[in-house]
C-alpha positions as CSV (number, residue, x, y, z in Angstrom):
1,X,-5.1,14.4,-4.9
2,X,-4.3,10.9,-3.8
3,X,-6.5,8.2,-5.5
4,X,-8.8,6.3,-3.0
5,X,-8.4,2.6,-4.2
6,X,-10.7,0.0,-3.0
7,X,-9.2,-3.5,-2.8
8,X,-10.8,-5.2,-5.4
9,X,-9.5,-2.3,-7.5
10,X,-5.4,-2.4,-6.4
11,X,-4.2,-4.7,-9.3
12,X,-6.1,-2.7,-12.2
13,X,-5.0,0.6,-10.6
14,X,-1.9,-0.3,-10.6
15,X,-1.7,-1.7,-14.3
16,X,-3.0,1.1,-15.0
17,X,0.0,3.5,-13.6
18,X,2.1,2.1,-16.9
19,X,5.2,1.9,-14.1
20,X,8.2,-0.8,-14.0
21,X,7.6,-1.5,-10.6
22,X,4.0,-2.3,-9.1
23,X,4.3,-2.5,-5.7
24,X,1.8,-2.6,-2.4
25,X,3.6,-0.9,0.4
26,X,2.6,-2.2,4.4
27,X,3.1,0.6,6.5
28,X,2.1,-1.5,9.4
29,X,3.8,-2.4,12.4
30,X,5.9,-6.0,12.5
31,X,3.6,-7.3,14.9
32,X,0.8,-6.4,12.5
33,X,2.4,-8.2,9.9
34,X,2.7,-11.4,11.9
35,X,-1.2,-11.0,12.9
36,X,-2.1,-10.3,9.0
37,X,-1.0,-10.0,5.7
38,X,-1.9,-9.7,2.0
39,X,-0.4,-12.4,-0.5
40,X,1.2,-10.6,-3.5
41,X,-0.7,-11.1,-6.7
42,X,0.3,-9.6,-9.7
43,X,2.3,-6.8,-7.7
44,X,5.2,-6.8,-5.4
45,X,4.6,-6.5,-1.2
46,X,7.2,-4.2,0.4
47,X,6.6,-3.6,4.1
48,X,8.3,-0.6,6.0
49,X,6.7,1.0,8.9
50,X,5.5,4.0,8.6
51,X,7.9,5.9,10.6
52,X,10.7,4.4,9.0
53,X,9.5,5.5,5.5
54,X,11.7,9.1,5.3
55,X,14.7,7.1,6.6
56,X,13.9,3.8,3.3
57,X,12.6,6.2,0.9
58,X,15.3,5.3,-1.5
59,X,14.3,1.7,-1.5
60,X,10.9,2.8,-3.5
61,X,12.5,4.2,-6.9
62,X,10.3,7.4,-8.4
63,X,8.9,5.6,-11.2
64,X,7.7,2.8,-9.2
65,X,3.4,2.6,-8.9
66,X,2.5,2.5,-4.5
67,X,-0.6,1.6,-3.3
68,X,0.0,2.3,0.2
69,X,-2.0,-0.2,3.3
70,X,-2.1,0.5,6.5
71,X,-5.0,-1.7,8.9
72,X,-7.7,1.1,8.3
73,X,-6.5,3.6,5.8
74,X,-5.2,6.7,8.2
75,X,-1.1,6.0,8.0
76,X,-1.5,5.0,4.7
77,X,-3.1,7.8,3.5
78,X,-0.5,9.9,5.4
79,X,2.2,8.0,4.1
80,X,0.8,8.2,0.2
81,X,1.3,12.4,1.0
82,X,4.3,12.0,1.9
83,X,5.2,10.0,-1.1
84,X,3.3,12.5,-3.5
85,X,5.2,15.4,-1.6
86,X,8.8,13.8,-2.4
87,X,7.9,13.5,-6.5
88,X,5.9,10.0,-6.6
89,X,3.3,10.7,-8.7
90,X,1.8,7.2,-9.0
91,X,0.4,6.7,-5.6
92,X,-2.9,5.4,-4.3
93,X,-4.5,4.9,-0.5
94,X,-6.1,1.5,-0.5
95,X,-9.1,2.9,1.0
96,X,-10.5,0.5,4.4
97,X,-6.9,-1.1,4.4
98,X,-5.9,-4.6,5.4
99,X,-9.4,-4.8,7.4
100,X,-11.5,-3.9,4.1
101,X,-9.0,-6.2,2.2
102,X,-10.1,-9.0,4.9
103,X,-13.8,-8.3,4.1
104,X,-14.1,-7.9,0.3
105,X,-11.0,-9.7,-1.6
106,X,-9.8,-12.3,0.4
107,X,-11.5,-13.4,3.8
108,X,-8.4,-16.1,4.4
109,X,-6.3,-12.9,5.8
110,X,-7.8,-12.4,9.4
111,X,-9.0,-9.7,11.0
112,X,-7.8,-8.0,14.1
């Protein structure tokens, strides 16, 4: 089962995973990068669209904790099943995505 992470709860999830690599994964769109985006903070921000996740895979190493994003939580979660499917098994949904990330950790990324 894939953990549900809320925002305010991404960096001590992903402490928590023990992993090399901590890392927030945007499955958005470009143009929904350009319209919004999360500053890292104590993990690294890797942005490949969602589609383009089978063809990347390799750049998100097995060992490496995901918290996946998306603008609402619905490609993310899909793309944090996908993940667990192929052998990740330190992978969370940020549950609300980018627009719950808006309204409860940092209301300087705008909502759209």
């Amino acid at each position: 089962m894939i953990a549900q992470v809320r925002p305010t709860e991404v960096n001590d999830w992903l402490a928590a995973q023990n992993a090399p690599r901590a890392v927030v994964l945007d499955v958005r769109e470009p143009w929904e990068l350009q319209t919004a985006s999360v500053r890292p903070d104590g993990f690294e921000l890797v942005s490949i669209p969602m589609n383009a996740i089978p063809a990347r895979l390799a750049e998100l190493p097995r060992d490496t904790a995901v918290a996946c994003l998306c603008h609402h939580g619905g490609r993310s979660q899909g793309v944090a099943n996908f993940l667990e499917r192929q052998g990740y098994d330190k992978v969370a949904n940020i549950a609300g995505g980018i627009d719950a990330w808006a309204r409860e950790r940092d209301p300087a990324v705008p909502r759209y």
